[in-house]
Structure formats: structure tokens, C-alpha cells
DOFITOR-259126 format. One record per residue (C-alpha): residue in three letters; residue number from 1; y, x, z. Coordinates in pm, whole numbers, plus 50000, padded with zeros to 5 digits. Example, Ala and Ser with C-alpha at 12.3 -4.5 7.8 and 13.67 -1.06 7.14 Angstrom:
<recs>
{rec ALA 1 {49550 51230 50780}}
{rec SER 2 {49894 51367 50714}}
</recs>
This chain:
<recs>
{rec UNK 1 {16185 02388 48701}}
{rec UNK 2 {16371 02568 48405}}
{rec UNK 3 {16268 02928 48522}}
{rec UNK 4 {16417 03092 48187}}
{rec UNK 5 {16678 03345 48224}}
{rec UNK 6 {16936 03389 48031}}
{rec UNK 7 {17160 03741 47928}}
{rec UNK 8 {17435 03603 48187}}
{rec UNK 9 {17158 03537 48469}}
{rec UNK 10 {17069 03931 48427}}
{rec UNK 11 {17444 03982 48482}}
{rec UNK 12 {17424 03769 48844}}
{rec UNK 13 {17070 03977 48941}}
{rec UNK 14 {17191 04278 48843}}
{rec UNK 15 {17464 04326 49090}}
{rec UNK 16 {17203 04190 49356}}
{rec UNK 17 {16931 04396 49279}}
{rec UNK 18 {17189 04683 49320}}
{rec UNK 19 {17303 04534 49632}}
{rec UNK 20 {17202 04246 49863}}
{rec UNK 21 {17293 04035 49970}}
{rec UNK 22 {17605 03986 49868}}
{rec UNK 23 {17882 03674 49935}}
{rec UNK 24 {18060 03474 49652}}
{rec UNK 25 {18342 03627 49635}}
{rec UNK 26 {18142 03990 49613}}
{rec UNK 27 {17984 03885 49314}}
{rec UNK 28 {18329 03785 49153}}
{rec UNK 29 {18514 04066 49214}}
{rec UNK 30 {18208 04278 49077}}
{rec UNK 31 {18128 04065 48738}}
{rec UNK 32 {18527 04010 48724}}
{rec UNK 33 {18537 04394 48673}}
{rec UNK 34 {18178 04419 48499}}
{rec UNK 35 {18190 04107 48228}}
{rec UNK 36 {18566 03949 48317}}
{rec UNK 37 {18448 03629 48478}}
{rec UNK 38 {18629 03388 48643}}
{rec UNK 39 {18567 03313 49014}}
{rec UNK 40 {18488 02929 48875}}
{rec UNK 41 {18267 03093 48633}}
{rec UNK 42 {18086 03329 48881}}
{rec UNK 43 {18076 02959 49095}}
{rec UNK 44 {17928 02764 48832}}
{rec UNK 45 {17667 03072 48758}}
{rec UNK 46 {17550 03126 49137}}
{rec UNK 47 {17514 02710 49146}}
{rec UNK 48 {17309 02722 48799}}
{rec UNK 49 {17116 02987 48924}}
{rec UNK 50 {17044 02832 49248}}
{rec UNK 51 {16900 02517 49159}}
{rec UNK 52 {16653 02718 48874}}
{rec UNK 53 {16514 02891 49169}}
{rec UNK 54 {16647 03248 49095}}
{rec UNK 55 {16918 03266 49395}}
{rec UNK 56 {16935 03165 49747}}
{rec UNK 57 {17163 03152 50009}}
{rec UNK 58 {17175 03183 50412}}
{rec UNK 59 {17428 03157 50630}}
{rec UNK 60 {17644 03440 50776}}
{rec UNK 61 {17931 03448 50933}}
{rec UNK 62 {18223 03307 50762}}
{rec UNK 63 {18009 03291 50409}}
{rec UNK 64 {17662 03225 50304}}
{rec UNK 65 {17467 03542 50150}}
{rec UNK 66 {17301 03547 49847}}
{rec UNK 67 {17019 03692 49755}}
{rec UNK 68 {16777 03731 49430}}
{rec UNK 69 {16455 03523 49419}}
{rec UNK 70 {16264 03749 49261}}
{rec UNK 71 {16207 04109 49233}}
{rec UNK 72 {16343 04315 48879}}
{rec UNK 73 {16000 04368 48850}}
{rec UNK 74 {15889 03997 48893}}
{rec UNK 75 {16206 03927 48633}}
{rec UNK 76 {16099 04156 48385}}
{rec UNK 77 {15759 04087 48353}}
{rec UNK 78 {15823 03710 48372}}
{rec UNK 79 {16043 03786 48056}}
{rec UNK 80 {15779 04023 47905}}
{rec UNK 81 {15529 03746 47906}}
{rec UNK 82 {15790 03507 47734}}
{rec UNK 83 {15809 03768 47463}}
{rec UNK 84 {15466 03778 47365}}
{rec UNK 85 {15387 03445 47406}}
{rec UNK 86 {15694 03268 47209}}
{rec UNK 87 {15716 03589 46918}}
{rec UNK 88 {15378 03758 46980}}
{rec UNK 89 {15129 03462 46969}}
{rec UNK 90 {15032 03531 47305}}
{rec UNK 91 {14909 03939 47175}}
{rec UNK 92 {15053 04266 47344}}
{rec UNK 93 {14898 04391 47084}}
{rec UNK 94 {15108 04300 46828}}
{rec UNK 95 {15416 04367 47041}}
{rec UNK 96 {15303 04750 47077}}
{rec UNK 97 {15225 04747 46689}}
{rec UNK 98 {15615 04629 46637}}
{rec UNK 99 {15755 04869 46873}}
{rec UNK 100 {15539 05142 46735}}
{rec UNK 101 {15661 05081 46382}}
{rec UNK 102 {16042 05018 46452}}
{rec UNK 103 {16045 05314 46697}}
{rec UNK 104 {16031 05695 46686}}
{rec UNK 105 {15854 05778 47051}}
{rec UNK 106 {15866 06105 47191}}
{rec UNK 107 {15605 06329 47297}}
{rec UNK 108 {15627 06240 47672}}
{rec UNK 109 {15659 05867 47579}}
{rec UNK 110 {15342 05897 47321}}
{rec UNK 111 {15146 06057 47594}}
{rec UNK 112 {15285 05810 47879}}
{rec UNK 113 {15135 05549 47651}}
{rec UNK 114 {14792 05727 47637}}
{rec UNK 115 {14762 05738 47972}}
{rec UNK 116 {14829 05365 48042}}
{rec UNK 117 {14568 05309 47781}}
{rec UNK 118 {14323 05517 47933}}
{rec UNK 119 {14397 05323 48268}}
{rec UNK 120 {14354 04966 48131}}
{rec UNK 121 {14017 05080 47915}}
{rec UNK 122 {13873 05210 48262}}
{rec UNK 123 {14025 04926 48458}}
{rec UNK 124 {13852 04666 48156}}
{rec UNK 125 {13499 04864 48190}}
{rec UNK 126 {13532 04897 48577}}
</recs>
């Protein structure tokens, strides 16, 4: 199954991470005003999205629900581990290097990063 997700798939979880579940016709009139898609685009999205594993629907009332698959969370580091793998060879390592160099952190950020660094060293040695 083609788990990828794509910018326009964000679009679709977005609006159901905000709020969920939500009908078709929900999501259209929200990425109509958000992006300026069509309700046969929204359609053909939900459907896509559905049969990749990232949506699902039940039944209520006069139109099925839809809900997200997978947390933000799940989504994000799903995506993170794409990252690495496909432009990282597989190293955080070198992903923190290139955001380090291509990124002026500040203070709290620097010392947010110590602190998770701390964590996994004591986590490692535990």
C-alpha cells in the first residue's frame, strides 16, 4: 500500500485533525475556501486517500463521516523517517547537521535541543 503523502493529502488531514469527523461536503466547503477545490476534486482526494489507508469512513445519518487514519503525530514522524532515509542516508545526524548550518536557532530552541540530547544519551546508556 502506497502510504506516501503528498502536500495535497496534508491539505485533506489538516481540516480533520482540526475537526472530526467531518462529511464530504464539510471538507469541500472548507478546502473550497482554504486551497479553491472543486467538490469533484475534494471527491477524487477523499477516494485517493481512502484506498492508501489514510481516511475512513462510517456511516451517519444521511452521510458517511470521515475520519483521519492516523494521528499528526503518526503523519509527521512517518514523513520524518522518509526524510532521512531518502536525503539523509538513513542518519538524523546529518539532518540536524543541515538544519544547524542553514538555520539561526534561538536560545530557547538551542537549549530545547540540549535537553532532548541529554534525554536520548540517558535513554541510550539506561
Amino acid at each position: 500500500m502506497d502510504r506516501q503523502i503528498y502536500a495535497s493529502d496534508w491539505k485533506v488531514l489538516e481540516q480533520l485533525w482540526d475537526k472530526s469527523p467531518q462529511t464530504l461536503m464539510e471538507l469541500v466547503h472548507a478546502l473550497s475556501r482554504e486551497v479553491g477545490w472543486s467538490k469533484s476534486t475534494v471527491a477524487t482526494m477523499v477516494k485517493r486517500m481512502e484506498a492508501k489507508g489514510l481516511l475512513r469512513f462510517e456511516e451517519g445519518g444521511k452521510a458517511r463521516r470521515i475520519y483521519p487514519t492516523l494521528t499528526r503525530e503518526e503523519a509527521s514522524a512517518s514523513e520524518t523517517n522518509t526524510l532521512i532515509d531518502k536525503v539523509f542516508k538513513g542518519s538524523p545526524g546529518l539532518l540536524m547537521a543541515s538544519l544547524l548550518e542553514q538555520t539561526r536557532l534561538s536560545q530557547e530552541e538551542i537549549d530545547g535541543l540540549y535537553a532532548m540530547l541529554k534525554k536520548a544519551e540517558e535513554e541510550r546508556n539506561a
